[in-house]
N, C-alpha and C positions, 0 to 999 in steps of 0.2 A: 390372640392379638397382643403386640408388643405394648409395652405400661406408654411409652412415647409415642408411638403411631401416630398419635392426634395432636403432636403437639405442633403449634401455628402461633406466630407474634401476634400480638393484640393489634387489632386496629386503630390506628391515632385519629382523632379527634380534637380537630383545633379549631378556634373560633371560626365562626363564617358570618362576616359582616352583616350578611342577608340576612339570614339564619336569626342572628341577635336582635335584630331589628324586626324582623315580622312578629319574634314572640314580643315583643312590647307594645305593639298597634294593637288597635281594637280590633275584634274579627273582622268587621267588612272594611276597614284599612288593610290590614294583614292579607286578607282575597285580593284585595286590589292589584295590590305591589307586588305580591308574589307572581301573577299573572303577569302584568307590565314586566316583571325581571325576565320569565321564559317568553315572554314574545320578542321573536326575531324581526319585528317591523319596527319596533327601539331600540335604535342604533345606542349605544352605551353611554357614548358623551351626552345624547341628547336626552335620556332618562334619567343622567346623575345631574342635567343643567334643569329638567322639569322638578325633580324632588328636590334641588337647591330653594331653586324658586317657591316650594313649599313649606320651608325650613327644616326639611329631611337633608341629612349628611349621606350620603354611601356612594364610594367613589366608583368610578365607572370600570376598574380593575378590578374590583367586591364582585360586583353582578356579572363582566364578566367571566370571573371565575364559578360562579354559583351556578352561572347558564352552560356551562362547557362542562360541568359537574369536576372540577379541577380539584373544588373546595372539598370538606369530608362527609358532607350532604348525604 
C-alpha cells in the first residue's frame, strides 16, 4: 500500500441554522422542530411564519437547506 493512498480532504462543516438551534431547545422542543423541519406538509415560509410567531428565528432557506440535506448535517 502507497503512504498516500488514503489520502482524501477533510470534510467541511459549517454552521447549520437548524442544527444550532435544536442543540439549544429543550429535548422535547428539539423533537419537535426537528420533526416539523423534515416534514414535507410545512411548506418553509409557513414554518419560519409559525416559529416567528413563537419567537423562534430560522429562516425558511435554514430549513430548507437542512431538509434537502444541502447544509453539512
Amino acid at each position: 500500500m502507497s503512504l498516500l493512498s488514503d489520502l482524501t480532504p477533510p470534510k467541511r462543516r459549517w454552521p447549520c441554522a437548524v442544527r444550532t438551534l435544536l442543540e439549544t431547545l429543550e429535548p422535547t422542543d428539539s423533537t419537535i422542530l426537528a420533526q416539523a423541519v423534515m416534514n414535507p406538509d410545512w411548506k418553509y415560509l409557513a414554518l419560519e411564519t409559525a416559529l416567528a410567531l413563537k419567537g423562534v428565528v430560522l429562516s425558511q432557506g435554514s430549513i430548507k437547506r437542512h431538509r434537502t440535506g444541502l447544509c453539512s448535517c
